[in-house]
C-alpha positions in Angstrom: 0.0 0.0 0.0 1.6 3.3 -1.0 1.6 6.7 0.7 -1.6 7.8 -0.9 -3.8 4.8 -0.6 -2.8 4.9 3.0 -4.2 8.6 3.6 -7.4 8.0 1.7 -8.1 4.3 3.9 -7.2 6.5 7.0 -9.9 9.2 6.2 -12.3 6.8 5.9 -11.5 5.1 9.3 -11.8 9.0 10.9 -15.2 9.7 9.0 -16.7 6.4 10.3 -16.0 6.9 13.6 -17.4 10.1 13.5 -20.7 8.7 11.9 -20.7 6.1 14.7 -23.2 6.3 17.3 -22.1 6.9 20.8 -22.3 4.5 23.5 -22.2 7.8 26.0 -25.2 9.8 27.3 -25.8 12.8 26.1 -23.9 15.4 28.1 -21.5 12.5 29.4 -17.5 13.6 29.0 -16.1 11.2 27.1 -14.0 9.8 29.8 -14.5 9.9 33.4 -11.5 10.4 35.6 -10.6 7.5 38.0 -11.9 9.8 41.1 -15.6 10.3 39.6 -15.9 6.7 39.1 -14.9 6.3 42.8 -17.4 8.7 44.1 -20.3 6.7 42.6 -22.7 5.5 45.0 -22.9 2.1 43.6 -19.2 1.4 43.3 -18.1 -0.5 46.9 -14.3 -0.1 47.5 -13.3 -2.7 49.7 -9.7 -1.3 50.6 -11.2 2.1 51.5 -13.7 0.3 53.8 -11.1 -1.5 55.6 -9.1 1.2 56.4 -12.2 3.7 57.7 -11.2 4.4 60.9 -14.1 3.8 63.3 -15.0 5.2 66.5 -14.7 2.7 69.8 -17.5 2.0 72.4 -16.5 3.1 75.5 -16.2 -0.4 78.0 -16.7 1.8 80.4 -13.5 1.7 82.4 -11.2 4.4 81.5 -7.8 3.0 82.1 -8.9 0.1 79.5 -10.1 2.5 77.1 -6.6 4.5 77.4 -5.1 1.1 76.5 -7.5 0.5 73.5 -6.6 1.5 69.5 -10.1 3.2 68.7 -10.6 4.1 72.7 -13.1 1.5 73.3 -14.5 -1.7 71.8 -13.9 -2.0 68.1 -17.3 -1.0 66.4 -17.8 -3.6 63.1 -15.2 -6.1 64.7 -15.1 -9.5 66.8 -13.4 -9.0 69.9 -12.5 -12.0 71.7 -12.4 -12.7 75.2 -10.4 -15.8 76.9 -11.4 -16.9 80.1 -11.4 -20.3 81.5 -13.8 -20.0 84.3 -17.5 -18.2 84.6 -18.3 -15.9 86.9 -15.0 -13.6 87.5 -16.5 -10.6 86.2 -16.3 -11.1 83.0 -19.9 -10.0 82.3 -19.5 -6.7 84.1 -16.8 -6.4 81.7 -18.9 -5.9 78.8 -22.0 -5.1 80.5 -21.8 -0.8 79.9 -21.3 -1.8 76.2 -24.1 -3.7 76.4 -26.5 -1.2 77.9 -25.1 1.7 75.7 -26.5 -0.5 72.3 -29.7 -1.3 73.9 -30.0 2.8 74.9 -29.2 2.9 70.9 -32.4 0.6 70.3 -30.5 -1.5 69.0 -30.6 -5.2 69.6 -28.4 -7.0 71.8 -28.1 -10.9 71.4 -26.7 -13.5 73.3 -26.4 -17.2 71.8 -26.0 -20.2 74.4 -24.8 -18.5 77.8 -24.1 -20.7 79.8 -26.1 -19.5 83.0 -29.1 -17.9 82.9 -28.6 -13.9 83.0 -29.3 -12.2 86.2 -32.3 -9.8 85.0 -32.1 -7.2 87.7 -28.7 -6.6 87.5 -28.9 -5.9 83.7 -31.1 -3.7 84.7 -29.8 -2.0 87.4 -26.0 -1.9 84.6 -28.6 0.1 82.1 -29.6 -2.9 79.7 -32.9 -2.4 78.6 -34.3 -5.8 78.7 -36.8 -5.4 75.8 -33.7 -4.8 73.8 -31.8 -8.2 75.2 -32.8 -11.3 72.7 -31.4 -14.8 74.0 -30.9 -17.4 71.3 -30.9 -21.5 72.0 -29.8 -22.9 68.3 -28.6 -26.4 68.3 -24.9 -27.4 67.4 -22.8 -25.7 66.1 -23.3 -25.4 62.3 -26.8 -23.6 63.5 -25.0 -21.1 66.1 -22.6 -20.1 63.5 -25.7 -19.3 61.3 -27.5 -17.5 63.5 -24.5 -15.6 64.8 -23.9 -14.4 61.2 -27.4 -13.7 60.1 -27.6 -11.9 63.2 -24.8 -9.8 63.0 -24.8 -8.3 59.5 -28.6 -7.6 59.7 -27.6 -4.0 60.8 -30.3 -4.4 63.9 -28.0 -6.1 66.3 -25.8 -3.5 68.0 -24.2 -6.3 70.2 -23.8 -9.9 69.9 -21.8 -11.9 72.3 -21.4 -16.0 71.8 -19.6 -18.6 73.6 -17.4 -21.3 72.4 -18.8 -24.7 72.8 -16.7 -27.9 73.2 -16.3 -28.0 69.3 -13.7 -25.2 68.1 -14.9 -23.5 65.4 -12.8 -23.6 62.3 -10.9 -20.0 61.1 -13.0 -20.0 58.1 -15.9 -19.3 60.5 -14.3 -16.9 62.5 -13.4 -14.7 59.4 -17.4 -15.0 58.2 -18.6 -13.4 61.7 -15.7 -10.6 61.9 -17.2 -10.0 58.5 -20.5 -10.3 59.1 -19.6 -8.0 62.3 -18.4 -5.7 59.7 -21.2 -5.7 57.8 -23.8 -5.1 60.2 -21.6 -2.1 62.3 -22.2 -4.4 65.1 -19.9 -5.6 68.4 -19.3 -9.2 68.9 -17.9 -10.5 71.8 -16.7 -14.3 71.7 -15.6 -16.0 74.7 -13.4 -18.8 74.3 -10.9 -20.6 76.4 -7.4 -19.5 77.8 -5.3 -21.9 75.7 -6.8 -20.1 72.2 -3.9 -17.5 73.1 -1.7 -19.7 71.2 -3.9 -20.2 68.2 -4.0 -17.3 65.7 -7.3 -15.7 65.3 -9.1 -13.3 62.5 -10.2 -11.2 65.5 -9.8 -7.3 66.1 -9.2 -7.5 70.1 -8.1 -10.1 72.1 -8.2 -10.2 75.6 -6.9 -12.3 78.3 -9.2 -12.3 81.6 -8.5 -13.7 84.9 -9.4 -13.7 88.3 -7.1 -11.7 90.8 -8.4 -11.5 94.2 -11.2 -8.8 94.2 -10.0 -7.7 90.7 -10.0 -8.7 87.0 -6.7 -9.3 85.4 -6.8 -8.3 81.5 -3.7 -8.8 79.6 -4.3 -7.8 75.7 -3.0 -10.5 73.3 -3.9 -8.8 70.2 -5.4 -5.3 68.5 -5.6 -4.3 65.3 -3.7 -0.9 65.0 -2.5 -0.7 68.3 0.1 -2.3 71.3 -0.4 -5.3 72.6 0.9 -7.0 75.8 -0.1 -4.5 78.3 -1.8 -5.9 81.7 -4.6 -3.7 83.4 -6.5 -5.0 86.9 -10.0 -4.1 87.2 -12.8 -3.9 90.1 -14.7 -6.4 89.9 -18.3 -6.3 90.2 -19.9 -8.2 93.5 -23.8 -8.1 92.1 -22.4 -10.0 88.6 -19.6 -12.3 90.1 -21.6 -15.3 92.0 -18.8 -18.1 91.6 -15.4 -19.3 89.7 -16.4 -22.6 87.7 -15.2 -24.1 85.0 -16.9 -22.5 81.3 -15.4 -24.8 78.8 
């Protein structure tokens, strides 16, 4: 092809692309920058989400919440609690977050506790009762489901579970801190001591134990921020009734 029938095969290209009708709306530039793409509503950026900074709930104890990345319990998160017996405290330990969701209206669930809760000391901590759900699902496969559904239906503003004799495999724990993320909601997981040395998908970890008249909390793990620190805590008379065995 020489010089000349090039040009006249290249103005033809240019005069029917010109006659071709445009995919674009009318009054659309022809190319939108990168950063109007990312401001549309319907586009969901995953790595922005998971590096929005969220604000804590208060536990209600300030020296813990000095210790504490977000200054409180991570909001959208699982945090786990290890503790070997019942009855140390651990309750009162999460019982201001508790009441603060249920001030919120939102719902605050508990799957499988292993003792009955104490109503008029919920109470008498702030938790508005008509806000407190108590779930009984069978095995394990149906807790899992109901701790997810749960959690990333946006209503539950607190969820807290207990590990049962089977331990749940890290695939699940990565579908409720999910889910948690989901539904903007806190989950607290108690599980036993020895978990320390397994890793786990969770936010928070915390170590409980009983001290005398106090509550021993060493934390094993938080996202974006120390960990290792040791902080003893009152312990609550009306919500500590006896040191037994959990798992």
């Amino acid at each position: 092809m020489n010089s000349a029938e090039n040009f006249m095969q290249n103005k033809q290209l240019s005069e029917q692309a010109e006659h071709q009708p445009s995919a674009r709306s009318p009054g659309q530039p022809p190319h939108q920058p990168l950063q109007q793409l990312l401001t549309r509503p319907d586009i969901w950026q995953l790595a922005n989400r998971q590096r929005q900074s969220r604000t804590g709930i208060t536990t209600g104890y300030r020296g813990l919440d000095a210790l504490l990345a977000n200054r409180g319990w991570p909001r959208g998160a699982t945090s786990e609690l290890l503790v070997d017996k019942a009855g140390i405290g651990e309750i009162s330990l999460i019982l201001p977050a508790l009441a603060e969701m249920t001030r919120q209206n939102r719902i605050v669930i508990l799957i499988n506790p292993p003792h009955i809760p104490y109503a008029p000391a919920l109470v008498q901590a702030g938790v508005q009762l008509e806000k407190l759900l108590i779930l009984h699902p069978h095995g394990q496969r149906d807790q899992l489901w109901a701790a997810e559904q749960s959690l990333q239906s946006g209503a539950c503003g607190a969820l807290v579970s207990w590990q049962g004799r089977e331990i749940p495999a890290d695939k699940d724990l990565r579908r409720l801190q999910i889910a948690a993320r989901e539904g903007d909601s806190l989950h607290f997981h108690f599980r036993p001591g020895s978990s320390a040395n397994s890793p786990s998908p969770a936010a928070l970890r915390l170590q409980l134990k009983s001290d005398g008249e106090q509550l021993a909390l060493q934390l094993v793990k938080q996202l974006n921020g120390k960990s290792g620190q040791r902080i003893h805590l009152a312990r609550s008379p009306k919500l500590t009734r006896r040191d037994q065995p959990l798992h």
